[in-house]
C-alpha positions in Angstrom: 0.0 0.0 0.0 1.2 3.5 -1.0 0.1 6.0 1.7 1.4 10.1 2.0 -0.8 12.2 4.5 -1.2 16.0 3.0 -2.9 19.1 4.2 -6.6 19.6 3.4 -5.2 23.5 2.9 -2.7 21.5 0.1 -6.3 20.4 -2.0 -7.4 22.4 -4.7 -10.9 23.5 -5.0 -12.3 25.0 -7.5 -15.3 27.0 -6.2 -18.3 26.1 -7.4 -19.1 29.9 -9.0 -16.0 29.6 -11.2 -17.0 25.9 -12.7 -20.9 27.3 -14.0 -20.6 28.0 -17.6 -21.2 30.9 -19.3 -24.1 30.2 -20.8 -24.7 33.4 -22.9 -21.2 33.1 -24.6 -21.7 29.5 -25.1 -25.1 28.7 -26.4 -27.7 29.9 -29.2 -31.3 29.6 -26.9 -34.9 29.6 -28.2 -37.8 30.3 -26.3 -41.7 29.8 -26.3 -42.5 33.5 -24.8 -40.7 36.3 -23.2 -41.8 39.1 -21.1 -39.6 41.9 -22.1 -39.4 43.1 -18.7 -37.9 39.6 -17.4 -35.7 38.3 -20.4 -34.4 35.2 -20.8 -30.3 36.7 -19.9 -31.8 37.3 -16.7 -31.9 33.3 -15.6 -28.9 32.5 -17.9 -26.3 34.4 -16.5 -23.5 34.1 -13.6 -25.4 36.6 -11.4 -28.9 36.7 -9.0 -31.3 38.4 -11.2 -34.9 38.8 -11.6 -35.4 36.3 -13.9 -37.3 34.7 -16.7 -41.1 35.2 -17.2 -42.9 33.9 -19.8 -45.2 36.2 -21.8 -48.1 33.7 -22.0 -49.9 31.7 -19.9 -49.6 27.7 -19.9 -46.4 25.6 -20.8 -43.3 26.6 -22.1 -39.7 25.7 -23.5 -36.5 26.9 -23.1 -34.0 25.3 -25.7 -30.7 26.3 -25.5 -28.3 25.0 -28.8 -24.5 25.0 -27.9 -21.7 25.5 -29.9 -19.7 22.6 -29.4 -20.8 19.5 -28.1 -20.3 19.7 -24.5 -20.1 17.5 -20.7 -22.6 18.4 -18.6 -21.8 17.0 -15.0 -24.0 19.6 -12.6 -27.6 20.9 -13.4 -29.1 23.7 -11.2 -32.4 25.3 -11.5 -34.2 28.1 -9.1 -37.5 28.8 -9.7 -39.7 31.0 -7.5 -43.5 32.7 -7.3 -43.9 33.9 -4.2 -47.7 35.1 -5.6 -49.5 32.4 -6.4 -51.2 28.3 -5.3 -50.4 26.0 -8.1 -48.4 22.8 -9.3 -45.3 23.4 -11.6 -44.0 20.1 -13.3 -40.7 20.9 -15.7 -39.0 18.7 -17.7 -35.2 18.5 -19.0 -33.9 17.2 -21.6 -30.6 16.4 -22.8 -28.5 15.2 -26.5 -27.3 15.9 -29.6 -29.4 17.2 -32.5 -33.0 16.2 -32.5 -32.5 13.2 -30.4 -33.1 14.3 -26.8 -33.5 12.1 -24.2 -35.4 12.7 -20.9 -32.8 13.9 -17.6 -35.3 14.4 -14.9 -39.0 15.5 -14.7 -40.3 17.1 -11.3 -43.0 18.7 -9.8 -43.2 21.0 -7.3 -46.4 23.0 -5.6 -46.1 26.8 -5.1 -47.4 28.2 -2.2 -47.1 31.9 -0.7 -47.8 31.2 2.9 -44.7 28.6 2.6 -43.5 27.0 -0.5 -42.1 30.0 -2.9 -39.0 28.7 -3.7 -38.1 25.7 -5.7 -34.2 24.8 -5.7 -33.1 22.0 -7.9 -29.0 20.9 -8.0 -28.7 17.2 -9.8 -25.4 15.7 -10.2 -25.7 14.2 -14.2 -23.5 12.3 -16.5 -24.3 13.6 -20.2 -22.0 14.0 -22.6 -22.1 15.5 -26.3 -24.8 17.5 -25.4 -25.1 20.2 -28.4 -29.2 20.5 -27.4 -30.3 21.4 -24.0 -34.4 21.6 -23.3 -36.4 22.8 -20.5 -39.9 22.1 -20.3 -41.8 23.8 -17.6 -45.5 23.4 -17.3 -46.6 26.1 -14.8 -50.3 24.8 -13.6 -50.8 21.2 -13.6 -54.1 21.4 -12.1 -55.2 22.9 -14.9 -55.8 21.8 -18.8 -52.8 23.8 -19.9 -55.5 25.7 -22.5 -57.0 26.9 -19.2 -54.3 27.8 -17.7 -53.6 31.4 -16.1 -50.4 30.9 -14.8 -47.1 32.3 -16.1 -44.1 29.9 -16.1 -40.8 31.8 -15.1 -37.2 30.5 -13.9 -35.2 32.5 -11.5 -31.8 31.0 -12.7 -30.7 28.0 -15.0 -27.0 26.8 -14.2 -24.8 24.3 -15.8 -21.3 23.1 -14.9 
């Protein structure tokens, strides 16, 4: 057996704000609806901002088209309404070209006497991702024709 003892100071870490990518420099995104006063920079970027909001009710997509084919090993996602009762379920999905597969699907209920903030950080595996989708369906009590609830993301992180 091989053994050394070494300092914990000795280890380097790389802190977790320096390993998200830059999303806006990296990747061409598409989206279903945008409120101009919460554009989609505002969830993509390295800093706490206000936000996405969609500018339509019911569900929405968030594509985002990269460059170059890349390794995605951390997904975060921060969503919050601090307004309004309702069910959210989103979607992610993950792959190169058209053929996406499914990452993760959860749902969360909003609620402004408690439950405003949804925080989601998944450790992944996916590699030659060129095509990143989120799917978010804002009121899944609802037939999504019905709907009257805005879908929005307060940040969207991947390292």
């Amino acid at each position: 057996m091989r053994k050394s003892i070494v300092s914990p100071s000795a280890t380097a870490v790389t802190p977790i704000s320096d390993q998200w990518r830059d999303l806006e420099r990296i990747a061409r995104v598409e989206i279903s609806s945008e409120d101009e006063q919460f554009p989609i920079e505002q969830a993509l970027g390295k800093k706490a901002t206000t936000g996405w909001k969609a500018a339509e009710t019911g569900p929405q997509l968030i594509r985002l088209h990269f460059d170059e084919p890349l390794t995605i090993k951390r997904l975060h996602l921060h969503f919050v309404d601090q307004a309004s009762e309702r069910s959210q379920e989103f979607a992610v999905f993950a792959g190169a070209g058209a053929e996406l597969k499914e990452v993760v699907r959860q749902q969360w209920s909003f609620s402004p006497q408690g439950s405003t903030e949804e925080i989601e950080d998944y450790t992944v595996d996916l590699k030659g991702v060129t095509t990143f989708e989120l799917r978010i369906d804002p009121d899944r009590s609802h037939d999504p024709k019905q709907s009257h609830e805005y879908a929005s993301l307060q940040s969207l992180k991947l390292a």
